[in-house]
OpenMM code with the backbone's topology and positions (N, CA, C; nanometers):
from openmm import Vec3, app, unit

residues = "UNK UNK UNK UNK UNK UNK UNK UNK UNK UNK UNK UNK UNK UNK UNK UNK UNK UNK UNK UNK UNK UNK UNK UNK UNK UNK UNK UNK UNK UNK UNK UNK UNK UNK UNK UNK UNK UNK UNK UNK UNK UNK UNK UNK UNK UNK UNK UNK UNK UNK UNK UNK UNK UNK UNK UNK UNK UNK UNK UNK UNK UNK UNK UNK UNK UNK UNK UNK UNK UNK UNK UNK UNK UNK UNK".split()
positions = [
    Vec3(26.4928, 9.9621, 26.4890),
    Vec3(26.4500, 10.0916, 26.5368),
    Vec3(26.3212, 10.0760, 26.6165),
    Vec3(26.3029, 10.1464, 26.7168),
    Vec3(26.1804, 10.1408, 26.8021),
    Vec3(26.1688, 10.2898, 26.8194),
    Vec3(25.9869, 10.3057, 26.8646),
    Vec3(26.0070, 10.4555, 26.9758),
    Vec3(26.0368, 10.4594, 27.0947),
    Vec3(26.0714, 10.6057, 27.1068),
    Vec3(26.1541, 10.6516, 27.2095),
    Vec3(26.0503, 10.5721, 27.3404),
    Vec3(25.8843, 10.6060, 27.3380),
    Vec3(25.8455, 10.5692, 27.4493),
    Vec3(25.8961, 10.3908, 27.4811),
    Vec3(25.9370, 10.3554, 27.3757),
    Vec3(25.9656, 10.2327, 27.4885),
    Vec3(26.1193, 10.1785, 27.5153),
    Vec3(26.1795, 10.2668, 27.5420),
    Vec3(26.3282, 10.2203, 27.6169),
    Vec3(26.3084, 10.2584, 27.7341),
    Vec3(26.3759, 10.1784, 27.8301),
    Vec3(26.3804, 10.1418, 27.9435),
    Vec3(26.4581, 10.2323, 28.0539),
    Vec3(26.4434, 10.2386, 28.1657),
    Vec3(26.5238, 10.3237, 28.2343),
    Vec3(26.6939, 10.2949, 28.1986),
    Vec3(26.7637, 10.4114, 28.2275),
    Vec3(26.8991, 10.4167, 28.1479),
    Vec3(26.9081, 10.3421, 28.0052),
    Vec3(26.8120, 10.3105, 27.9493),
    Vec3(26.8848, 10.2963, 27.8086),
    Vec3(26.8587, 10.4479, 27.7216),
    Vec3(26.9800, 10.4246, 27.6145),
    Vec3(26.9432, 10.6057, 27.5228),
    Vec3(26.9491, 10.5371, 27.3906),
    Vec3(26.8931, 10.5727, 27.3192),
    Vec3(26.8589, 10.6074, 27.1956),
    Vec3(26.9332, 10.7137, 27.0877),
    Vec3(26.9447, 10.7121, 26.9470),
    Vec3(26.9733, 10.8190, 26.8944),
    Vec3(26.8692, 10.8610, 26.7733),
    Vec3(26.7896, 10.9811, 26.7876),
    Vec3(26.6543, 11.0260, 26.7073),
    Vec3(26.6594, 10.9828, 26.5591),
    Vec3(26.6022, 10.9497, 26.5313),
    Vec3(26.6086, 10.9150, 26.3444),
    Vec3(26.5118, 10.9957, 26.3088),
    Vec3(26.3528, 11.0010, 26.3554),
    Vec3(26.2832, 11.0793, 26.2672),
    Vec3(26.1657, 11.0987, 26.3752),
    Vec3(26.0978, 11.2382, 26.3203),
    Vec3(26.0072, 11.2404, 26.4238),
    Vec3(25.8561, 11.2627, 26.3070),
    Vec3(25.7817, 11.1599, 26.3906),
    Vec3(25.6587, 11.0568, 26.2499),
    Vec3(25.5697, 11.2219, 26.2509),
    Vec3(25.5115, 11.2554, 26.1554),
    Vec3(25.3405, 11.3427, 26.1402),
    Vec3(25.4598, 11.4553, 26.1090),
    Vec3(25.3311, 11.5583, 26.0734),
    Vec3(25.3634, 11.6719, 26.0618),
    Vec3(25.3045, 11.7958, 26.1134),
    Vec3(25.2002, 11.7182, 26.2077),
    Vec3(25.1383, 11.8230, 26.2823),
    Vec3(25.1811, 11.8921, 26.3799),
    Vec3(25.1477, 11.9930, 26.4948),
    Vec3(25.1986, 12.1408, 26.5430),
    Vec3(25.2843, 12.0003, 26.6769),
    Vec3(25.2462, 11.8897, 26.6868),
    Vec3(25.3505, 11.8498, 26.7773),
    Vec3(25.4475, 11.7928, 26.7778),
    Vec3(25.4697, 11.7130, 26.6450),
    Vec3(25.5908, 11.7235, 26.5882),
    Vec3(25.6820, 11.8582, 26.5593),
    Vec3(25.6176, 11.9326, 26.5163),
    Vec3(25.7226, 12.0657, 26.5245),
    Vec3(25.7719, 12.0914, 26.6315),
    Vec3(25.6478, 12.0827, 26.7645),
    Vec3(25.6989, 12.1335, 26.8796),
    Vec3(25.7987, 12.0284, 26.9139),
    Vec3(25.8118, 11.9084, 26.9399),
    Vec3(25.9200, 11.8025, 26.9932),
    Vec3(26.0518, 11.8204, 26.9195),
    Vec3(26.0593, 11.9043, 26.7535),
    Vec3(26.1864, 11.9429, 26.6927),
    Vec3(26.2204, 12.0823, 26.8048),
    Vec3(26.1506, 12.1448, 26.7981),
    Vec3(26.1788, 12.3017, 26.8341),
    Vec3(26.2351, 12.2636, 27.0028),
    Vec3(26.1997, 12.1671, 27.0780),
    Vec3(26.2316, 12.1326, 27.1788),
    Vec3(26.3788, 12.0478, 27.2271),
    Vec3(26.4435, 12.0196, 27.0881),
    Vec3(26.5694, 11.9915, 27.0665),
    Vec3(26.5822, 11.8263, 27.0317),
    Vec3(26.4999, 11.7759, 27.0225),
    Vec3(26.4687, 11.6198, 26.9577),
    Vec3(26.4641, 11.5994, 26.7912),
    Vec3(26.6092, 11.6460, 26.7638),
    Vec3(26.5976, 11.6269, 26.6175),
    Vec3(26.6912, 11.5273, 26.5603),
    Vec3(26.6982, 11.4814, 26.4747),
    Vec3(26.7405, 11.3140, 26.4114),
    Vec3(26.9045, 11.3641, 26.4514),
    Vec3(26.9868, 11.2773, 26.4897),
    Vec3(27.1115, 11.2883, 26.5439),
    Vec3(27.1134, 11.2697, 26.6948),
    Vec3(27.0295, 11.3560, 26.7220),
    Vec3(27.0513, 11.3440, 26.9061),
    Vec3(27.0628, 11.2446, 26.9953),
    Vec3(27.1173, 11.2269, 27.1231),
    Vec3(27.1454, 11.1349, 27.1486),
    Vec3(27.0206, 11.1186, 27.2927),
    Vec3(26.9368, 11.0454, 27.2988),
    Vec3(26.8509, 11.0649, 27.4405),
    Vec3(26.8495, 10.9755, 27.5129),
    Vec3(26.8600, 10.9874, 27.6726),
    Vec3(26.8392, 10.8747, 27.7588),
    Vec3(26.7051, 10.8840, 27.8276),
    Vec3(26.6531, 10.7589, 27.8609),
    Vec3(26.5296, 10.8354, 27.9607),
    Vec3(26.5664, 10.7847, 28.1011),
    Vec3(26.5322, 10.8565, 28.1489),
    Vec3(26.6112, 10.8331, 28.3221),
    Vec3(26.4953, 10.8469, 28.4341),
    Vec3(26.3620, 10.8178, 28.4154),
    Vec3(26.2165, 10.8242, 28.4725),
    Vec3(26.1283, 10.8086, 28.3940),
    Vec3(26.0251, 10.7357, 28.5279),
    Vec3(25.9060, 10.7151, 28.5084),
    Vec3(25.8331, 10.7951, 28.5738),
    Vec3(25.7399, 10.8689, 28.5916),
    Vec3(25.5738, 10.8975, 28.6743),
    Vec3(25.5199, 10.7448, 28.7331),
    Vec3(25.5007, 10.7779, 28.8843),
    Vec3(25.4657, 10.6594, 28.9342),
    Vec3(25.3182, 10.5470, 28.8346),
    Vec3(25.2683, 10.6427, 28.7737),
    Vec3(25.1434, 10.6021, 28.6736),
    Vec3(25.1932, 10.5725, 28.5687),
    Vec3(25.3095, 10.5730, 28.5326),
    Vec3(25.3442, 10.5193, 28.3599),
    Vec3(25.3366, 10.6605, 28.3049),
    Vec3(25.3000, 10.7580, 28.3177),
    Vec3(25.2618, 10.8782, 28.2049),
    Vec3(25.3419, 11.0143, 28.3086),
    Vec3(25.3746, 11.1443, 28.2493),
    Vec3(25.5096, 11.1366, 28.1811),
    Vec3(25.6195, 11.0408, 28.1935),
    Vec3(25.7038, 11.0587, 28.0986),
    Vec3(25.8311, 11.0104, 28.0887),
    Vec3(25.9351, 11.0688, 28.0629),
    Vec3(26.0406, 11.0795, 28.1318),
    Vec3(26.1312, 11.1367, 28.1558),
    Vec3(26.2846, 11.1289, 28.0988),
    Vec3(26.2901, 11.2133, 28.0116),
    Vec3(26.4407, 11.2110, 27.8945),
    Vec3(26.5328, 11.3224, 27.9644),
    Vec3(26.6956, 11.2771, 27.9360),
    Vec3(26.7525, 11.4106, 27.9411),
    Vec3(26.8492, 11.3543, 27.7791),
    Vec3(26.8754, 11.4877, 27.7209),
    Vec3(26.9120, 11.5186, 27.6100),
    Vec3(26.9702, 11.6699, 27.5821),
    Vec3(27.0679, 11.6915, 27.5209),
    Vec3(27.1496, 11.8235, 27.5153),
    Vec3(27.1530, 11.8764, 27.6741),
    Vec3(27.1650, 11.7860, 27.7451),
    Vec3(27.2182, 11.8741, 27.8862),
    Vec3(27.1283, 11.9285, 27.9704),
    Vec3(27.0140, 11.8491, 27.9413),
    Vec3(26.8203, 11.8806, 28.0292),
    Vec3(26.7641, 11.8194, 28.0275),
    Vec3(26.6809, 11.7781, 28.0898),
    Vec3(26.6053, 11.6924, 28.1446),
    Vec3(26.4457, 11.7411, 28.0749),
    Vec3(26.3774, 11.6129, 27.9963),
    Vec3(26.2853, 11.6607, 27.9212),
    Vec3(26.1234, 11.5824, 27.9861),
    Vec3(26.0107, 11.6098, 27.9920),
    Vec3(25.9102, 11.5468, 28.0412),
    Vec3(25.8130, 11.5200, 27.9320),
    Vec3(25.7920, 11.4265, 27.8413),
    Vec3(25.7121, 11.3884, 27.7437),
    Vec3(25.6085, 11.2791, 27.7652),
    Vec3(25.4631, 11.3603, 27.7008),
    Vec3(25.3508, 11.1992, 27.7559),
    Vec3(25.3958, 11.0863, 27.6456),
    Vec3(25.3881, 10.9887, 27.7075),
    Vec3(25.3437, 10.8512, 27.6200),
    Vec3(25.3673, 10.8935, 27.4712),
    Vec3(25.2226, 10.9127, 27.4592),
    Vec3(25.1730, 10.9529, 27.3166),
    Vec3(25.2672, 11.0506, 27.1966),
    Vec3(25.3708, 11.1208, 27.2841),
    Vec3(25.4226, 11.2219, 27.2517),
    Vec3(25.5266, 11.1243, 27.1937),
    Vec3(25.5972, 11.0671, 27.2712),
    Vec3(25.7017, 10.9740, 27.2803),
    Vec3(25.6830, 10.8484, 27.2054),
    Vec3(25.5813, 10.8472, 27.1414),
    Vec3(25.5678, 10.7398, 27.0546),
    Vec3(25.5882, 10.8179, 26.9011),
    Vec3(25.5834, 10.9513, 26.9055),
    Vec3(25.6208, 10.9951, 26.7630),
    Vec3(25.7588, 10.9834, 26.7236),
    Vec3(25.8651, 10.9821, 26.8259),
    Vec3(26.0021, 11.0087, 26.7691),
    Vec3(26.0588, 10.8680, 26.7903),
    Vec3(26.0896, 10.8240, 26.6716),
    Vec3(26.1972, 10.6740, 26.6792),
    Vec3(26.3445, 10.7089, 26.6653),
    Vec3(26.3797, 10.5885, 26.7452),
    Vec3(26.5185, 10.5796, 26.7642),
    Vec3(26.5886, 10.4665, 26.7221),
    Vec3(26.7108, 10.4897, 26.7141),
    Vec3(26.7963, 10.3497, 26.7114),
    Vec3(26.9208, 10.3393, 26.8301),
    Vec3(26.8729, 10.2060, 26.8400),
    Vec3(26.9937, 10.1890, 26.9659),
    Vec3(27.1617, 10.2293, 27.0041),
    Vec3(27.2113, 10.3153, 27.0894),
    Vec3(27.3423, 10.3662, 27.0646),
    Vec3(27.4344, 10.2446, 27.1431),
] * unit.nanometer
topology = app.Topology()
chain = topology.addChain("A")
for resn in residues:
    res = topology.addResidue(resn, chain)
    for name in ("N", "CA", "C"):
        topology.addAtom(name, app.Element.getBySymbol(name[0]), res)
């Protein structure tokens, strides 16, 4: 299992858990990143920071930092 921030363009992931329990973990559940899902990231920001997921049928923009809370396992 790794986090989401580090898979590579076109690789996806499927959510296992999203780490803390503070207001941004809630927000990344409430945003549709909950254990089951299936995510690809399909961009970078020419700077490395956002990063770019689509998941349930949208395209999602998460920093780094954000993206290091939710781990995945390889699909």
């Amino acid at each position: 299992m790794t986090a989401l921030a580090m898979l590579k363009v076109g690789e996806s992931g499927r959510v296992v858990e999203i780490a803390g329990g503070d207001e941004t973990s809630v927000r990344l559940l409430e945003m549709g990143l909950t254990p089951g899902v299936v995510v690809e990231r399909v961009g970078t920001a020419p700077l490395g920071d956002p990063l770019e997921f689509q998941l349930r049928g949208y395209r999602l923009s998460l920093r780094r930092s954000e993206a290091d809370l939710v781990t995945v396992e390889p699909c």
